[in-house]
N, CA, C and O of each residue as an XYZ file, in Angstrom:
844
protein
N     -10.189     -5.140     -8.108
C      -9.617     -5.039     -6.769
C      -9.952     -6.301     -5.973
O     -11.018     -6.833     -6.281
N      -9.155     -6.936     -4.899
C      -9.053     -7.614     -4.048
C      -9.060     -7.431     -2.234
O      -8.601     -6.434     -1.677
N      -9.477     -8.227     -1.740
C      -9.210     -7.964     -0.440
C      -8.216     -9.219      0.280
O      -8.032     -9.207      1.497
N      -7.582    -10.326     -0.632
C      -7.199    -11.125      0.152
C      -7.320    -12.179      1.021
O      -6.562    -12.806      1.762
N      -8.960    -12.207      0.605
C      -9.277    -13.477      1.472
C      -9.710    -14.328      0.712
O     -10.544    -14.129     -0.171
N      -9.081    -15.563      1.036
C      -8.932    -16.631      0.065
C     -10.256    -16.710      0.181
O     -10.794    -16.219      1.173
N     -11.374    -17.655     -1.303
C     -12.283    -18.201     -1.018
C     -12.291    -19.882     -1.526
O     -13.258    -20.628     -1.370
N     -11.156    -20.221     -2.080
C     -10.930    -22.175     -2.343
C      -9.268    -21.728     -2.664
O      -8.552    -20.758     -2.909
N      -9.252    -23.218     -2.463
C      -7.699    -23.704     -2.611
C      -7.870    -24.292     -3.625
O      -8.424    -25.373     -3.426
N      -7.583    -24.025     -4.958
C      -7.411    -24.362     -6.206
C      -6.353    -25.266     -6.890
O      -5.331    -25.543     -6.262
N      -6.581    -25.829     -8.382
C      -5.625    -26.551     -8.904
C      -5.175    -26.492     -9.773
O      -5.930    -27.158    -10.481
N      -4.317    -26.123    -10.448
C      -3.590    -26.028    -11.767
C      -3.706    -27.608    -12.703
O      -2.802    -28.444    -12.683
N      -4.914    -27.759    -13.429
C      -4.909    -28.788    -14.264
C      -4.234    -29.168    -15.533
O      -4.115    -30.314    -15.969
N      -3.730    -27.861    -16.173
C      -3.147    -27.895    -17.446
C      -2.228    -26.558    -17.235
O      -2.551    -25.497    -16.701
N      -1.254    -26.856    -17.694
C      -0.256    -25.881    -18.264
C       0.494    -26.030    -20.088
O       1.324    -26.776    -20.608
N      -0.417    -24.791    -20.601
C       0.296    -24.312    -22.377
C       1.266    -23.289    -22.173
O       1.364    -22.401    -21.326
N       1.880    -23.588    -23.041
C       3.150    -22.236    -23.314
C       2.420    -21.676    -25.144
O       2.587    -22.292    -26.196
N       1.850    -20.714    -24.996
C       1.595    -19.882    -26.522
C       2.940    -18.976    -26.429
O       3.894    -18.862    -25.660
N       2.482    -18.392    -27.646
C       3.158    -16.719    -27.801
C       3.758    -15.781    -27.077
O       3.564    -14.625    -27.453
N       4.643    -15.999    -25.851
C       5.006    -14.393    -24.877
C       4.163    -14.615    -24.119
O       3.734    -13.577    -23.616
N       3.339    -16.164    -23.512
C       2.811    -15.979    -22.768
C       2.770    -17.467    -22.117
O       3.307    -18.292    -22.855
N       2.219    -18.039    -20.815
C       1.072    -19.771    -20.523
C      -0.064    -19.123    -20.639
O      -0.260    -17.908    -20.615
N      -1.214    -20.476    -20.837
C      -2.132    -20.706    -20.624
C      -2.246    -21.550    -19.701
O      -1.808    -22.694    -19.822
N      -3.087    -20.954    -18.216
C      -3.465    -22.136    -17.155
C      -4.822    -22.659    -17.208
O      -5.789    -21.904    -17.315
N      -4.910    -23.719    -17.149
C      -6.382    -23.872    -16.903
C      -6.417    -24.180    -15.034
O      -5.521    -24.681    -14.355
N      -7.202    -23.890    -14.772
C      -7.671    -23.752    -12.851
C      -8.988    -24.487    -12.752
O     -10.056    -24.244    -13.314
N      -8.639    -25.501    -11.854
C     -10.083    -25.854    -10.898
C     -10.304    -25.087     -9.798
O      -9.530    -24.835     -8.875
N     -11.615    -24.680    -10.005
C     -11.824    -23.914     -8.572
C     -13.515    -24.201     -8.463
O     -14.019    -23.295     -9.128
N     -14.395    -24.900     -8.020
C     -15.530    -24.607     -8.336
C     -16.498    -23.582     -7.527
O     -17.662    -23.262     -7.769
N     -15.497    -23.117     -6.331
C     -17.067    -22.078     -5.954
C     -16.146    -20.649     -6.818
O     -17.100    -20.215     -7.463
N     -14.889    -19.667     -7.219
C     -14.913    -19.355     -7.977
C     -15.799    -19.303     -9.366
O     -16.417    -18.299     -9.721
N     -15.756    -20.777    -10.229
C     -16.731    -20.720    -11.383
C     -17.828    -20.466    -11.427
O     -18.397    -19.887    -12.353
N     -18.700    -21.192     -9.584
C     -20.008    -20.727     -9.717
C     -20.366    -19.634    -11.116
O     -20.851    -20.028    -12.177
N     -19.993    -18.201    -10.799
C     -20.702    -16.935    -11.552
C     -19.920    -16.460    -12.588
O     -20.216    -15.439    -13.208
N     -18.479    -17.452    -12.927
C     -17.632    -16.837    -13.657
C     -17.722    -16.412    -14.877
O     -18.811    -16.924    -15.138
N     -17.401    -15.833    -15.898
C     -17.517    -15.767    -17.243
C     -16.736    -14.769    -17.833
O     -16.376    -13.763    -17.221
N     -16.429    -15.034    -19.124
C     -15.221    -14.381    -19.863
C     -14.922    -13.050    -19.368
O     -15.788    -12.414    -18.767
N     -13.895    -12.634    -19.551
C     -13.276    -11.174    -19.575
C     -13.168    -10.769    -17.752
O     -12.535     -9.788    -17.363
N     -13.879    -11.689    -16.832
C     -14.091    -11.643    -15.060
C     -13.008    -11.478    -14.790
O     -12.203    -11.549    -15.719
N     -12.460    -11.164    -13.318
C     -11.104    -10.965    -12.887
C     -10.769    -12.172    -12.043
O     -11.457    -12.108    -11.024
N     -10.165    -13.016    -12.040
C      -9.854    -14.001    -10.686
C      -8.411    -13.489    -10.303
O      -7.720    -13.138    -11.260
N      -7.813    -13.389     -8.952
C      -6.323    -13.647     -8.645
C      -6.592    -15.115     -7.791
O      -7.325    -15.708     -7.000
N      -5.037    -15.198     -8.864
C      -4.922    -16.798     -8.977
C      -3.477    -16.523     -8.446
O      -2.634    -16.017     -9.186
N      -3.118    -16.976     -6.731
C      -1.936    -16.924     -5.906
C      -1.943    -15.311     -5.641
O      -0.910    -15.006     -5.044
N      -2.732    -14.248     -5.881
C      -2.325    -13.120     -5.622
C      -1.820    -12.218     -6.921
O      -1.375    -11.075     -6.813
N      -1.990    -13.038     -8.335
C      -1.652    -12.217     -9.599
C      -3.049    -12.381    -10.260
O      -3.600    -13.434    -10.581
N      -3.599    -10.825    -10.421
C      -4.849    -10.801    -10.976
C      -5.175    -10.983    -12.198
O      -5.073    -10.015    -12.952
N      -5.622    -12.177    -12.689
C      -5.881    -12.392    -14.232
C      -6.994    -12.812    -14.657
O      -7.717    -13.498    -13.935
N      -7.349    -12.455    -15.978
C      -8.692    -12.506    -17.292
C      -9.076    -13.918    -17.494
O      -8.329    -14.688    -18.099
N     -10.071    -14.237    -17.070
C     -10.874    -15.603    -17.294
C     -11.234    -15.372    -18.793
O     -11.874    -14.408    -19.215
N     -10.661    -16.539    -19.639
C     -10.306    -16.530    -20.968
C     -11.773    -17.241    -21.198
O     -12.639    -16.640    -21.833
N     -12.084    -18.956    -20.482
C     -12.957    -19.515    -20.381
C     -13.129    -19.857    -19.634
O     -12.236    -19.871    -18.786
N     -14.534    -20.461    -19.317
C     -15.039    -21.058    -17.882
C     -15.499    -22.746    -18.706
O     -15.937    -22.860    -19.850
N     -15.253    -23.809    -17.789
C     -16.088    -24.695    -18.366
C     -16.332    -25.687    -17.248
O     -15.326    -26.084    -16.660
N     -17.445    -26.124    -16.883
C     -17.867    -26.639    -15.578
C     -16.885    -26.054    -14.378
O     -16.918    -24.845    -14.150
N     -15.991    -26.942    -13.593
C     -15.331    -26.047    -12.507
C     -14.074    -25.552    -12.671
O     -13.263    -25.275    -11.787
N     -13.956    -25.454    -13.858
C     -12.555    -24.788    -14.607
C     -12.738    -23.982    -15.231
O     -13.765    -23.864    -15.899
N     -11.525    -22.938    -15.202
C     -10.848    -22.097    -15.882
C     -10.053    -21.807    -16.514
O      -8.911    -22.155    -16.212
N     -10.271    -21.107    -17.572
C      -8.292    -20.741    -18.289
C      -8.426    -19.482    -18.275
O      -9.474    -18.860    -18.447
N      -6.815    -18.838    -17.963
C      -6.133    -17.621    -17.821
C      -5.105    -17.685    -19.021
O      -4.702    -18.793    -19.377
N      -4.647    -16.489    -19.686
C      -3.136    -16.166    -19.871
C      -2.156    -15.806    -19.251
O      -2.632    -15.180    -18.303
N      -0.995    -15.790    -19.157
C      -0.318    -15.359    -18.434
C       0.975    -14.627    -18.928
O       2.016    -15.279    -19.013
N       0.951    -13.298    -19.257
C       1.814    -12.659    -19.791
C       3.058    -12.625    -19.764
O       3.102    -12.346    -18.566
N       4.663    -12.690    -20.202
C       5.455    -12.800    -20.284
C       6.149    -11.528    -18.930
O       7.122    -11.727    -18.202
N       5.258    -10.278    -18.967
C       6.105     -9.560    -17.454
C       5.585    -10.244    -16.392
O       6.372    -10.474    -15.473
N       4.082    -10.755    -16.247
C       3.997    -11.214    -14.913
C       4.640    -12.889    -14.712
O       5.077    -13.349    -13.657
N       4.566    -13.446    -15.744
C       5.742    -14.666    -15.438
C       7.211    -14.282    -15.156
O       7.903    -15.071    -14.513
N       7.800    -12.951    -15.662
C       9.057    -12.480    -14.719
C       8.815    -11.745    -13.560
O       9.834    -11.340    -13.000
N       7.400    -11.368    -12.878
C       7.669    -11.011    -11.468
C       7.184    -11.647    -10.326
O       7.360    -11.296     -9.159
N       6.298    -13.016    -10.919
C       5.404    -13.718     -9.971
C       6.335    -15.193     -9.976
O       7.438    -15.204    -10.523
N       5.795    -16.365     -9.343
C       6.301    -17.359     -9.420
C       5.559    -18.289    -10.238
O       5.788    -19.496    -10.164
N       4.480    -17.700    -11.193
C       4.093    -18.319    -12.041
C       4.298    -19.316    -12.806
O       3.701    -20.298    -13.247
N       6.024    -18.450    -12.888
C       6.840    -18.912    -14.155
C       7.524    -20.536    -13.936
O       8.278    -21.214    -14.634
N       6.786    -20.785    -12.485
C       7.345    -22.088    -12.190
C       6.454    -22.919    -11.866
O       6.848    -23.963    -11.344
N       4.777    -22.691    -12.100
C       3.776    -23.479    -11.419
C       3.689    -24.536    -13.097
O       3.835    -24.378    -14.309
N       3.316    -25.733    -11.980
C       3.075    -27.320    -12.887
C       1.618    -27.842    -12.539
O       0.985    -27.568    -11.520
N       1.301    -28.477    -13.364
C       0.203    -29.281    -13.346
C       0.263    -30.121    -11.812
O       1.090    -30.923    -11.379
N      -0.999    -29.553    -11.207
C      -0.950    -30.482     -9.701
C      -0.627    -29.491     -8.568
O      -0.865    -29.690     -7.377
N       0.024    -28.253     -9.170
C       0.010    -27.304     -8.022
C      -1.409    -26.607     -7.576
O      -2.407    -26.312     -8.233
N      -1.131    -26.489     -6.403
C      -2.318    -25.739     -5.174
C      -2.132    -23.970     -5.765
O      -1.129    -23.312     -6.042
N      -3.296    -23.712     -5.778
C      -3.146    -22.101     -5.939
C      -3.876    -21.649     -4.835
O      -4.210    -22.514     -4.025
N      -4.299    -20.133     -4.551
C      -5.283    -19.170     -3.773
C      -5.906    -18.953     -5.105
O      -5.515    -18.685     -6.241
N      -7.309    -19.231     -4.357
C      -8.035    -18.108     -5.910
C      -8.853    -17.100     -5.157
O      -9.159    -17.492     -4.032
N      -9.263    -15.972     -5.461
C     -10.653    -15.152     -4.809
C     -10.868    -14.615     -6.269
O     -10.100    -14.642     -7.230
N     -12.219    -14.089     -6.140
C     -12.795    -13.538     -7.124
C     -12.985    -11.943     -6.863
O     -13.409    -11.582     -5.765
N     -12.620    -10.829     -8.037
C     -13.034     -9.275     -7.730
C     -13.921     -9.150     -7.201
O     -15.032     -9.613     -7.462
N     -13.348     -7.993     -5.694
C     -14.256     -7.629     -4.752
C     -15.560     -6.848     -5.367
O     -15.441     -5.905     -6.149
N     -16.418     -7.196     -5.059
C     -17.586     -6.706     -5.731
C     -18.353     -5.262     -4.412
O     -18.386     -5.125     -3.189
N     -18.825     -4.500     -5.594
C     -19.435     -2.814     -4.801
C     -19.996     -3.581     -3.467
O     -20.600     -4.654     -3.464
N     -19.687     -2.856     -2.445
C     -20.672     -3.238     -1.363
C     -20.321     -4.688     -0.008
O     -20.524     -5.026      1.158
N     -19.608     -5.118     -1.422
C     -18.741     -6.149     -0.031
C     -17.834     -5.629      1.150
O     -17.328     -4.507      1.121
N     -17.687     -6.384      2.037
C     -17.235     -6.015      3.393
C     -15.435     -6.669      2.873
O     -15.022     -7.745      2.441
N     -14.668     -5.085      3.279
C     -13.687     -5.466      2.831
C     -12.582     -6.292      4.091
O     -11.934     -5.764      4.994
N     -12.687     -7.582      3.751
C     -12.312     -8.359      5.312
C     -10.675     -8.524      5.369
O     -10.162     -9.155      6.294
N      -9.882     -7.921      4.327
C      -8.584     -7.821      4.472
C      -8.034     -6.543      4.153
O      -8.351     -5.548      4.805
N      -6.965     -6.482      2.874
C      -7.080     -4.595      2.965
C      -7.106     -4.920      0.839
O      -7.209     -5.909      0.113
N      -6.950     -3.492      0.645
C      -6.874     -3.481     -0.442
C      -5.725     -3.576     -1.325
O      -4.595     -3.238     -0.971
N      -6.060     -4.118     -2.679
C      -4.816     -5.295     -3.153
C      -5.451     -4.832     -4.696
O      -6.589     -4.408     -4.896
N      -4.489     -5.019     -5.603
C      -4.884     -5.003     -7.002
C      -4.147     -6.353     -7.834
O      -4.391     -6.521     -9.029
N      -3.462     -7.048     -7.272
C      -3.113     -8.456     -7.764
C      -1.895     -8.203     -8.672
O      -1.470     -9.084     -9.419
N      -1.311     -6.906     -8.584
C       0.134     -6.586     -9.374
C       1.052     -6.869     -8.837
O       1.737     -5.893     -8.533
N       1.591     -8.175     -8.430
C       2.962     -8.470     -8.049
C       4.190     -7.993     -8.051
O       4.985     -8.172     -8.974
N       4.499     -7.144     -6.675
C       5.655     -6.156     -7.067
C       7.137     -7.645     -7.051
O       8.274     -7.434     -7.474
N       6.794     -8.633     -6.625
C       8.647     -9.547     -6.867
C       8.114    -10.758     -5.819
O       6.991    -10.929     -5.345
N       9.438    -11.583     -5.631
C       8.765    -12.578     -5.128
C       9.693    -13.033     -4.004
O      10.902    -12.884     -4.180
N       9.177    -13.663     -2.675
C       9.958    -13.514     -1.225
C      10.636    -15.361     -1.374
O      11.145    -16.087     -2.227
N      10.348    -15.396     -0.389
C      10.935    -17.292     -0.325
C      10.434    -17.402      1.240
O      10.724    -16.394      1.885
N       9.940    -18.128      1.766
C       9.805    -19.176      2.737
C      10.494    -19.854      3.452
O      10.875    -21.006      3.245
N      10.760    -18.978      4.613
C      11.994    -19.477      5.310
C      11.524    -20.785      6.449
O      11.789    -21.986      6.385
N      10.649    -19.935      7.586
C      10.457    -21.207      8.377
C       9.270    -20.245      8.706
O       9.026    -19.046      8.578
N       8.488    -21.662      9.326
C       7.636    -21.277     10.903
C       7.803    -22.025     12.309
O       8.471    -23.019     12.593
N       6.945    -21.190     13.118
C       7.526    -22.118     14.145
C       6.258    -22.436     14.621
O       5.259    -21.858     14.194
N       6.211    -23.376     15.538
C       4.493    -24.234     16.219
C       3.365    -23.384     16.667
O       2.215    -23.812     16.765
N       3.845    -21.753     17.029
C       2.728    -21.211     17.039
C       2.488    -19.936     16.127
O       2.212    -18.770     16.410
N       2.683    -20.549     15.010
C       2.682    -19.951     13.617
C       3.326    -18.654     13.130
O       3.049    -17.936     12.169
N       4.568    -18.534     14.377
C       4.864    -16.953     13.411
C       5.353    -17.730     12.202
O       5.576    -18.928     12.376
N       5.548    -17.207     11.006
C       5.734    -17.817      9.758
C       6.715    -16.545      9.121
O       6.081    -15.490      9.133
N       8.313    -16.375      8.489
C       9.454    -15.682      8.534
C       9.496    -15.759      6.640
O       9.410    -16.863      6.103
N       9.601    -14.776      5.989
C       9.906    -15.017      4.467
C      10.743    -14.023      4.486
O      10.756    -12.995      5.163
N      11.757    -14.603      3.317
C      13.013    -13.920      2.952
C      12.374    -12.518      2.043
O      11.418    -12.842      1.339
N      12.746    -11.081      1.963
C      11.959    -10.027      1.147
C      12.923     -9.678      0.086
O      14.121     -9.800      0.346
N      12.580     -9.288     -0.993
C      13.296     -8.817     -1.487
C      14.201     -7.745     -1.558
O      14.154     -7.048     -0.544
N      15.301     -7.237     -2.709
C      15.784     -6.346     -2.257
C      15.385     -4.895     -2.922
O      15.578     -4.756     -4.130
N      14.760     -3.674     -2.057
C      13.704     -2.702     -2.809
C      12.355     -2.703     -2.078
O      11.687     -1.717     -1.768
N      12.117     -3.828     -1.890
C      10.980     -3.637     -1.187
C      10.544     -3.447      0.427
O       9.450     -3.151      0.906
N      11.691     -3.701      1.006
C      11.639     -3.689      2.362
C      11.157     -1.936      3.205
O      10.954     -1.663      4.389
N      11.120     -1.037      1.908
C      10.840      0.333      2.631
C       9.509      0.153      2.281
O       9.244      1.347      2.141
N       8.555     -0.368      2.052
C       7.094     -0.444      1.563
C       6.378     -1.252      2.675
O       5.150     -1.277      2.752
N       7.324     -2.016      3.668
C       6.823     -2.917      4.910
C       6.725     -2.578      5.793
O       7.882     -2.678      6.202
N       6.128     -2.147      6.632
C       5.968     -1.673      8.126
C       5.234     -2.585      9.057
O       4.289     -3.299      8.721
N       5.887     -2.481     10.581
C       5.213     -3.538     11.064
C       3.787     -3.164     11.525
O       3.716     -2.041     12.025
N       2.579     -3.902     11.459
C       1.535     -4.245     11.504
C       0.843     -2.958     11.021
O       0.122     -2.159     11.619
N       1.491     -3.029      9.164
C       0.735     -2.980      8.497
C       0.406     -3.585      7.206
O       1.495     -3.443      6.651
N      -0.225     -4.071      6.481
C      -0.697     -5.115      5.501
C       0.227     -5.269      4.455
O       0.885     -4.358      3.951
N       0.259     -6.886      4.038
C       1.488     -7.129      3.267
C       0.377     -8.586      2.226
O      -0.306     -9.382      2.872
N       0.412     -8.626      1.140
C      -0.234    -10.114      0.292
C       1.209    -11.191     -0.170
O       2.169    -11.178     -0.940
N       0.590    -12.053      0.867
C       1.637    -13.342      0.424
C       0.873    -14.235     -0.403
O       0.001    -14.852      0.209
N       1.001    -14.538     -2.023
C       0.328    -15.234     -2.636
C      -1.349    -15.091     -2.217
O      -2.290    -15.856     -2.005
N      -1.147    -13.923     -2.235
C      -2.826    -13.440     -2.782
C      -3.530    -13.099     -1.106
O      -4.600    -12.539     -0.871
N      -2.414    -13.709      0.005
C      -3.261    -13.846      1.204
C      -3.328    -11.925      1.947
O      -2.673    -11.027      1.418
N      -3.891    -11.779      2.714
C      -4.002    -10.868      3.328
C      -3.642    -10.626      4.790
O      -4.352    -10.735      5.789
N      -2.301    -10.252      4.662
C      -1.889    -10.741      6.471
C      -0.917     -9.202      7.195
O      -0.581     -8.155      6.641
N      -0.789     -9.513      8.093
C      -0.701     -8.352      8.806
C       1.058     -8.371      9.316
O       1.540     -9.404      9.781
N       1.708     -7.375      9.187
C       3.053     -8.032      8.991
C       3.222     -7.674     10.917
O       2.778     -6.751     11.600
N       3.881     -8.626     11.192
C       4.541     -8.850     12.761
C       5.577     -7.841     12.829
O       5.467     -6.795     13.469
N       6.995     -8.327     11.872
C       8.331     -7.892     12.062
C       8.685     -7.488     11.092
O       8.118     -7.938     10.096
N       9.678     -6.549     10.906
C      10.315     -6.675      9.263
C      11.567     -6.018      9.469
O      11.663     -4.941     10.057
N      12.470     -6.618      9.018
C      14.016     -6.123      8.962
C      14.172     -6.000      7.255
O      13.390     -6.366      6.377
N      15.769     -5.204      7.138
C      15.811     -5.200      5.397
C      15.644     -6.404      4.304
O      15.444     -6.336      3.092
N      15.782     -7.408      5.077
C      15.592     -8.716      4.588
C      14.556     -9.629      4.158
O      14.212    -10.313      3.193
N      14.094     -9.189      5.795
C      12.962    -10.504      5.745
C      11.836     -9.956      6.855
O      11.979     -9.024      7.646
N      10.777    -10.743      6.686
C       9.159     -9.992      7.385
C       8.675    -11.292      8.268
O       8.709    -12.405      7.743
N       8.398    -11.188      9.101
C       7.429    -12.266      9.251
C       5.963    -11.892      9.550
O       5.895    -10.683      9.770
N       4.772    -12.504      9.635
C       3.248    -12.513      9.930
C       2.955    -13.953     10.710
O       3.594    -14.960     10.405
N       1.926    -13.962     11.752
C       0.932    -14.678     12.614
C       0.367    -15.143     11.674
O      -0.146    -14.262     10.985
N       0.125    -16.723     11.095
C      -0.382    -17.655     10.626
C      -1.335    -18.356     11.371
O      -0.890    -19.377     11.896
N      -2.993    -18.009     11.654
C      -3.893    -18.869     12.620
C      -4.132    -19.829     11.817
O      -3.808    -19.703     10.637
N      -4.819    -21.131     12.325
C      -4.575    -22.780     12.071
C      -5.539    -22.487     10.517
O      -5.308    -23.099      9.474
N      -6.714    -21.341     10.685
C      -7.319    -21.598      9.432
C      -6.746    -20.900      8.034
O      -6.814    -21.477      6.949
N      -6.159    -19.549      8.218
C      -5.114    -19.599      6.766
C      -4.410    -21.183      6.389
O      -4.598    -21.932      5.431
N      -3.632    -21.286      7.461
C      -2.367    -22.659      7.300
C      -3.762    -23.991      6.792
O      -3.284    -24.844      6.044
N      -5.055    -24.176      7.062
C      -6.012    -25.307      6.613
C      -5.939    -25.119      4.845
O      -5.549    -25.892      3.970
N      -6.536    -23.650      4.789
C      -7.442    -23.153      3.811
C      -6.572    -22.355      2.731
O      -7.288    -21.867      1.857
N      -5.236    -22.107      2.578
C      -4.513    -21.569      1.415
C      -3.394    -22.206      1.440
O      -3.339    -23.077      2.309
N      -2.054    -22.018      0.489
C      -1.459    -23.007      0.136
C      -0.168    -22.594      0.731
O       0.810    -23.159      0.242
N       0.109    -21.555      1.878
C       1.157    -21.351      2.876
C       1.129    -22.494      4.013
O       1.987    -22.627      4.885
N      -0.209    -23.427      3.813
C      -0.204    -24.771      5.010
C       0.990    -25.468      4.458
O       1.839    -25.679      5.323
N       1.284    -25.866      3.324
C       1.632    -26.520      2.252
C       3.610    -26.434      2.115
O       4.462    -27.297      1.905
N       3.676    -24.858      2.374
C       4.855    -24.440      2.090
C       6.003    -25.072      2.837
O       5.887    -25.338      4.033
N       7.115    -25.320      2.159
C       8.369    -25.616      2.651
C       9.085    -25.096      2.421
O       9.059    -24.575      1.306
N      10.367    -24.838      3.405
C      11.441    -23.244      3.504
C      12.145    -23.271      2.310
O      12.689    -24.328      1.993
N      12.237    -22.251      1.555
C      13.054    -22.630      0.202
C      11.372    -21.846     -1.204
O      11.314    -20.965     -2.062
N      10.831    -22.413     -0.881
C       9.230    -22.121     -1.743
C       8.901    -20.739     -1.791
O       8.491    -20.125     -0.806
N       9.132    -20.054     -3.318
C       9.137    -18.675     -3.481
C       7.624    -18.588     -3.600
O       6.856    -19.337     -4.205
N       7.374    -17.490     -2.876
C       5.525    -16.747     -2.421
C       5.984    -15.647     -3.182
O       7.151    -15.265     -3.268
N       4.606    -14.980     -3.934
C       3.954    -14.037     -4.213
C       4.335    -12.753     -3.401
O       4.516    -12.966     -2.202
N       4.492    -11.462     -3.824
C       4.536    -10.850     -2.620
C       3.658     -9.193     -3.419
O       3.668     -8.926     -4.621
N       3.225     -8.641     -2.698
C       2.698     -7.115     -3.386
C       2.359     -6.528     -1.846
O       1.616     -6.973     -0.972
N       3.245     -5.305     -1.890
C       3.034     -4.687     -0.817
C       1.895     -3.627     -0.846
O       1.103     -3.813     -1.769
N       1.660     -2.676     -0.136
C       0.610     -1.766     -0.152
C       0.683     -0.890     -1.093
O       1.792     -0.357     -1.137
N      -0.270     -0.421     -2.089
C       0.160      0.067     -3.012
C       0.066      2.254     -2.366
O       0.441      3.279     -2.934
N      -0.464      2.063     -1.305
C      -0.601      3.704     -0.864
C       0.807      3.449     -0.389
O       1.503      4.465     -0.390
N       1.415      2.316      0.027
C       2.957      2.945      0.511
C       3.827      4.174     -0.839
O       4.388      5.270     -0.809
N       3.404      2.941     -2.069
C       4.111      3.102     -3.474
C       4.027      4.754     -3.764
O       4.992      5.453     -4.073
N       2.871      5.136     -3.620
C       2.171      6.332     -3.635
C       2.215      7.756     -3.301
O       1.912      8.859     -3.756
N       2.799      7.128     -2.171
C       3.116      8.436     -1.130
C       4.815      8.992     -1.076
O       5.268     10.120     -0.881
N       5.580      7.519     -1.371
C       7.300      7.909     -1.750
C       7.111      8.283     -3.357
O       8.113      8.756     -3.894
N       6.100      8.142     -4.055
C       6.511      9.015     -5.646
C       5.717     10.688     -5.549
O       6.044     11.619     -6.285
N       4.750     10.760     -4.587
C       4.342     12.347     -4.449
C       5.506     13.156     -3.435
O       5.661     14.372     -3.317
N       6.147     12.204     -2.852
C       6.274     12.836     -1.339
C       8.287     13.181     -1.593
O       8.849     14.140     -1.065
N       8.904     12.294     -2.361
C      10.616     12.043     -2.559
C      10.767     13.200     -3.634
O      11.968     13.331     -3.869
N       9.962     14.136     -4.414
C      10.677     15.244     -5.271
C      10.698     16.604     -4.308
O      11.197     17.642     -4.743
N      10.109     16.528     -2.935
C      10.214     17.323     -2.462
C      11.217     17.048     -0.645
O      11.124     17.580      0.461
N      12.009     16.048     -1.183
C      12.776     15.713      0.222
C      14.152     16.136     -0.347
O      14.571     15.884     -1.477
N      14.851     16.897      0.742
C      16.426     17.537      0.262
C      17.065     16.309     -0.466
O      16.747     15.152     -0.191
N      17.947     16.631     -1.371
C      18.935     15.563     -1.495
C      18.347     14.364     -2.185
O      19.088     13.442     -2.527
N      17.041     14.330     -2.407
C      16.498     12.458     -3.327
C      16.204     13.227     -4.038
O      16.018     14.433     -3.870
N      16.105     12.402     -5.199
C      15.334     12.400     -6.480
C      14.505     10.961     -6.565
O      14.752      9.966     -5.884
N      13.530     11.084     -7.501
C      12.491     10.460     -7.701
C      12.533      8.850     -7.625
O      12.721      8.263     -8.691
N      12.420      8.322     -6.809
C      12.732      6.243     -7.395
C      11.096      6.216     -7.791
O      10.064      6.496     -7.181
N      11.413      5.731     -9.133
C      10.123      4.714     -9.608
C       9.624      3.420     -9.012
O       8.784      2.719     -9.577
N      10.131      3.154     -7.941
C       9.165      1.962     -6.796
C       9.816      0.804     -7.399
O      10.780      0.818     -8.164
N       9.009     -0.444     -6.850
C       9.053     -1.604     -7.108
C       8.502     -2.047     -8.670
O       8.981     -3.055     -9.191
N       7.507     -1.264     -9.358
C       7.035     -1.160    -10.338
C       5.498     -2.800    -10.448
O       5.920     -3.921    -10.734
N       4.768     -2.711    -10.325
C       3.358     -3.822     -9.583
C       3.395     -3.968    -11.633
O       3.394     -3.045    -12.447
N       3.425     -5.511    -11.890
C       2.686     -6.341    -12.916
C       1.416     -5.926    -13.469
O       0.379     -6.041    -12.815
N       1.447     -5.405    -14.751
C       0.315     -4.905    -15.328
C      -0.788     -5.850    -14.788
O      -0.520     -6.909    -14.222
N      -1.956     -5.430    -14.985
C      -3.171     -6.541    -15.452
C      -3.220     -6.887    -16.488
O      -3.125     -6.153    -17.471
N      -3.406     -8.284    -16.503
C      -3.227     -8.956    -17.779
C      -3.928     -8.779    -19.059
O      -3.545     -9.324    -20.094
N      -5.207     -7.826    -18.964
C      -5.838     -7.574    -19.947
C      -5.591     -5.754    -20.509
O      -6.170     -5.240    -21.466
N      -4.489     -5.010    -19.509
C      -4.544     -3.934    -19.372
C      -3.273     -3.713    -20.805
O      -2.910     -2.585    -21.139
């Protein structure tokens, strides 16, 4: 589990293509500090298996479903990531709760000078958004402002925009997106007993990569 708050702005040093899957290797060094095999990092907000650690790097796999629901499937050598490391028992949870399963991916429309910041949503997910309640843009933890069927926006203060890689973004730049997973939760207990629906299986959240 995650809470969303970035702890380094990371780097994609190497990109492999194996089997149905990449291999990334990641600089991150206060991540590596404690890292070691089989650990959880989300890397942009998709939670994945530290394969190896070696001084301030890492390698991940990256499975063939979460390269079709994240924007993985397009990161290069030299790109900026979010990394945080699994929330550990007892920590103070300073954003909300997140499991790093990428339900699809938004785009980056604009911001304006006093940071509301506007992303295009997908289509399916817009009943899972409510305003000011929690939404992960590439791993971040932010609080949604607005949301129409389209598109959401969130309040960007100067230190997200310093310290993760939405400072970075230009309109057009597909983000990460995983909505609340108690939204997911409550329309699959709650829709077999509403007149007239039958059951939707959700947005469907990106296995864990070791799962």
């Amino acid at each position: 589990m995650f809470t969303g708050i970035v702890e380094e702005l990371g780097e994609i040093t190497a990109v492999e293509q194996v089997p149905n899957a990449a291999r990334l290797t990641v600089r991150g060094p206060v991540v590596t500090s404690d890292a070691k095999h089989g650990d959880s990092i989300a890397v942009s907000g998709v939670c994945l298996t530290v394969v190896d650690v070696f001084g301030a790097e890492f390698t991940v796999d990256v499975v063939h479903e979460t390269l079709q629901r994240s924007r993985l499937a397009r990161i290069a050598v030299g790109d900026r990531v979010n990394l945080e490391r699994a929330t550990a028992v007892g920590d103070r949870l300073g954003g909300h709760i997140m499991q790093g399963h990428v339900d699809g991916t938004g785009v980056f429309l604009s911001r304006d000078p006093d940071g509301l910041t506007r992303f295009a949503l997908p289509a399916g997910l817009s009943r899972y958004v409510v305003e000011k309640g929690s939404i992960a843009v590439d791993g971040i933890s932010l609080t949604v402002a607005s949301v129409t069927n389209d598109e959401f926006s969130v309040a960007l203060i100067p230190t997200t925009l310093e310290l993760t890689t939405l400072g970075r973004a230009e309109p057009g730049d597909p983000v990460n997106l995983e909505v609340d997973v108690l939204a997911k939760y409550v329309e699959k207990l709650a829709t077999p007993h509403l007149p007239g629906r039958t059951e939707h299986t959700g947005a469907g959240a990106g296995p864990k990569e070791d799962a």
